[in-house]
C-alpha positions in Angstrom: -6.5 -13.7 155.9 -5.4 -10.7 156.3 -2.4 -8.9 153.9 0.7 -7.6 155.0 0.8 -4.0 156.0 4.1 -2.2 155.8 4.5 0.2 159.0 6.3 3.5 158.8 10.1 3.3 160.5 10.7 6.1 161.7 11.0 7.5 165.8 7.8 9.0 165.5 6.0 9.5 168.8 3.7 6.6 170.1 0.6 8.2 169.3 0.7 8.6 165.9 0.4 5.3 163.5 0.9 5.1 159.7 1.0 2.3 157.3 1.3 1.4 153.9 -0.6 -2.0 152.1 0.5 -4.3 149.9 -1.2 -5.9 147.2 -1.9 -9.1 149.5 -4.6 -7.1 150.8 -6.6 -6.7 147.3 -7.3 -3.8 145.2 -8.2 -0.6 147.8 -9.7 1.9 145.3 -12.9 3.4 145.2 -15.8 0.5 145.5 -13.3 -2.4 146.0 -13.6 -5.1 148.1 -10.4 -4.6 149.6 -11.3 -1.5 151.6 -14.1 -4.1 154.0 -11.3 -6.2 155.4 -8.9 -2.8 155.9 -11.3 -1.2 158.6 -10.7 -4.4 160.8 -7.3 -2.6 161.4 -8.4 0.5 161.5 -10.2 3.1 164.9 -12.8 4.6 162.5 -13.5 4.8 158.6 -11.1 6.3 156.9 -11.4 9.8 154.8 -10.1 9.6 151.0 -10.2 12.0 148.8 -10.6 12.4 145.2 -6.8 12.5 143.8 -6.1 14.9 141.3 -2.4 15.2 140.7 -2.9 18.5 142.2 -1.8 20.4 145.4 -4.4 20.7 147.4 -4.3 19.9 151.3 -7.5 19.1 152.9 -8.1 19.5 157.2 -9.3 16.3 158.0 -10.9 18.2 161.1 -13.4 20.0 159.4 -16.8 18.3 158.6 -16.6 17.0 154.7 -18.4 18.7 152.1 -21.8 17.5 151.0 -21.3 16.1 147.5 -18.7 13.1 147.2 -15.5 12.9 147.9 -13.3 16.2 148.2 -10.6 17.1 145.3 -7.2 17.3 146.9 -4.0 15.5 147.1 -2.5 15.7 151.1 -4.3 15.6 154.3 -3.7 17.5 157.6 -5.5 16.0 161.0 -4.9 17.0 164.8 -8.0 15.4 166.3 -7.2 11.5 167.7 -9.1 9.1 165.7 -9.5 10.6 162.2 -8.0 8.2 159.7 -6.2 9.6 156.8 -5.9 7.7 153.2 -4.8 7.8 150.0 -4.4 5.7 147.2 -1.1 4.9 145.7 0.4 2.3 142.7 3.5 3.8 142.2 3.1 7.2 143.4 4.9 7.9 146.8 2.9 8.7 150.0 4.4 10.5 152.5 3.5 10.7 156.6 4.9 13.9 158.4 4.9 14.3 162.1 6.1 16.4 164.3 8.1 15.1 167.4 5.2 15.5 169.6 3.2 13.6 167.7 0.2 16.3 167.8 -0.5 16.5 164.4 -0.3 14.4 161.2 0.4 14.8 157.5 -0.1 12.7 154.3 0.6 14.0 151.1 0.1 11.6 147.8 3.5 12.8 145.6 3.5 11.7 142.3 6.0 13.8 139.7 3.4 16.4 139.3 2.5 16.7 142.6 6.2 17.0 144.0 7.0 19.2 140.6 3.8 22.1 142.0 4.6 21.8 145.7 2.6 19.4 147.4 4.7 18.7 150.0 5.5 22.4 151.4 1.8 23.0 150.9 1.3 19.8 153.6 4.2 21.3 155.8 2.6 24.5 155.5 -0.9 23.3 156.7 0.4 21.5 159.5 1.0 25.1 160.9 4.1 23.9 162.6 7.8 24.9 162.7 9.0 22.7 159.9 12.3 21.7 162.2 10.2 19.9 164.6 8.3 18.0 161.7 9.4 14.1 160.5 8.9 12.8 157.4 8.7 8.9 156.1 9.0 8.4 152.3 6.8 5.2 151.3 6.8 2.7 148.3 6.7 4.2 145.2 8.4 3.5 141.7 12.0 3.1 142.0 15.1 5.4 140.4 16.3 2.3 138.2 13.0 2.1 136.4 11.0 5.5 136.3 11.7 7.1 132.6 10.0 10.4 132.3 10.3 12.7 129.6 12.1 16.3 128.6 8.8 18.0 129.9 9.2 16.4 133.1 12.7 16.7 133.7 12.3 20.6 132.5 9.2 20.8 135.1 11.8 20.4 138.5 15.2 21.9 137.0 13.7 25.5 135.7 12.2 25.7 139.5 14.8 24.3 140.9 18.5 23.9 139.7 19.1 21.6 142.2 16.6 19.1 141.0 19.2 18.0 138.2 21.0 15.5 140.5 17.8 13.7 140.8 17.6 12.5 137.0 20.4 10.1 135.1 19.8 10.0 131.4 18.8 6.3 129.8 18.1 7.9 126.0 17.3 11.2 123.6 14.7 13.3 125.3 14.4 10.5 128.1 15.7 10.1 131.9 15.7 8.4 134.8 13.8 10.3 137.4 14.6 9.6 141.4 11.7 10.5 143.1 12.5 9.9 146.5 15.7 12.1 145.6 13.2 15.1 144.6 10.8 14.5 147.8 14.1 14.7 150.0 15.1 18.1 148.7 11.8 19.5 148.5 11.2 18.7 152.3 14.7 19.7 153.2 13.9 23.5 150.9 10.7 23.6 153.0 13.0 23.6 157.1 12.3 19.2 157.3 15.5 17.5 157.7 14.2 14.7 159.5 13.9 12.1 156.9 13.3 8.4 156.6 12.2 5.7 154.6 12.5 6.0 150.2 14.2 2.2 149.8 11.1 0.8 148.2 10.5 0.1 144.1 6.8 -0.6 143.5 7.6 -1.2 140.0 10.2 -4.1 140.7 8.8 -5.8 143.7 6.1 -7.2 141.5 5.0 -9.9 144.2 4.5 -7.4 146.9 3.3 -3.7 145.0 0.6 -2.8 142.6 2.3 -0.3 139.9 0.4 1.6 137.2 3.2 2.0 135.2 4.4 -1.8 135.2 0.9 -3.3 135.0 -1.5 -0.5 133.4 -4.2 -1.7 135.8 -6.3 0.5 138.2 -5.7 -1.3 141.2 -4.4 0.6 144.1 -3.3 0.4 147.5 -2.9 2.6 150.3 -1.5 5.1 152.7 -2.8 5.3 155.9 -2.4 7.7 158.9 -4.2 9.1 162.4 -3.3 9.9 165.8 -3.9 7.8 168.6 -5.9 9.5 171.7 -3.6 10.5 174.4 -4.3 7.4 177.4 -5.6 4.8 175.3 
């Protein structure tokens, strides 16, 4: 049977489809058995790439490179049909549009990610003007729970002063880090304003999400994304 997918709300235009799994669907990472029954929902394979924490945006349009999977963290497509992934387990993915639905985003955000740029590098690729692009913030680990350290804390607030309203402090040298807070702020620095989505804890909704940091497993789920071809 298969799991329960959670679909993006958002008004995004009709062509362009993005959803999130849950961990009813099985472990998705590389060489699971999860990823046979996700291509049932699915118009072609999908295109993952090899995560890195990093900021890297790969075209999804461009052939892939010979070699294995390529070392990026976001994904920009424009042709109908090209499926987009990325693994998550408490890391947030997040799908940009724009309102005419002609091009897609996905960005895997975790702290370090968000903290380097990741998601104005994925605005940036979409070669678009960043008030016509939409955003939807998907499950990752919640405000309540995420304690990060000094270091991390000091990674947002010396780029970005503003960044302070997005940590709450639980103990010495440790705070409570909002990440759907920083993701809305770093979209809104980079033009995007239309933003949805960010209600979701993978950490606390322990029948529903796989999280890393609860668990200390590898299993993962996954973001998926791709434009539908105009007519069908």
């Amino acid at each position: 049977m298969m799991g329960e997918a959670i679909r993006a709300d958002w008004p995004a235009h009709p062509r362009v489809h993005a959803f999130v799994t849950t961990r009813s669907f099985g472990d998705l990472r590389e060489g699971a058995e999860g990823r046979r029954g996700l291509r049932t929902l699915l118009p072609a394979d999908p295109l993952w790439l090899r995560q890195v924490h990093g900021v890297e945006v790969c075209d999804a349009d461009f052939p892939r490179s010979a070699g294995g999977l390529v070392e990026a963290d976001a994904w920009v497509a424009r042709q109908p049909g090209v499926v987009c992934a990325i693994q998550i387990a408490d890391c947030m993915p997040v799908v940009l549009t724009t309102s005419a639905g002609d091009v897609i985003g996905l960005a895997h955000a975790g702290w370090r990610g968000l903290a380097r740029g990741v998601l104005e590098n994925t605005v940036r690729a979409m070669d678009v003007r960043p008030q016509e692009v939409l955003a939807w913030l998907g499950p990752a680990i919640g405000a309540r729970v995420y304690e990060v350290g000094d270091e991390v804390r000091a990674a947002f607030v010396e780029r970005d002063g503003e960044a302070q309203s997005a940590f709450t402090a639980a103990r010495a040298g440790h705070w409570l880090l909002d990440l759907y807070a920083i993701a809305r702020q770093r979209l809104a620095r980079a033009g995007v304003t239309s933003i949805f989505g960010g209600h979701f804890c993978t950490y606390t909704e322990r029948e529903r999400f796989f999280s890393f940091r609860r668990d200390l497993t590898s299993e993962r789920m996954a973001a998926l994304a791709w434009l539908e071809a105009p007519g069908a």
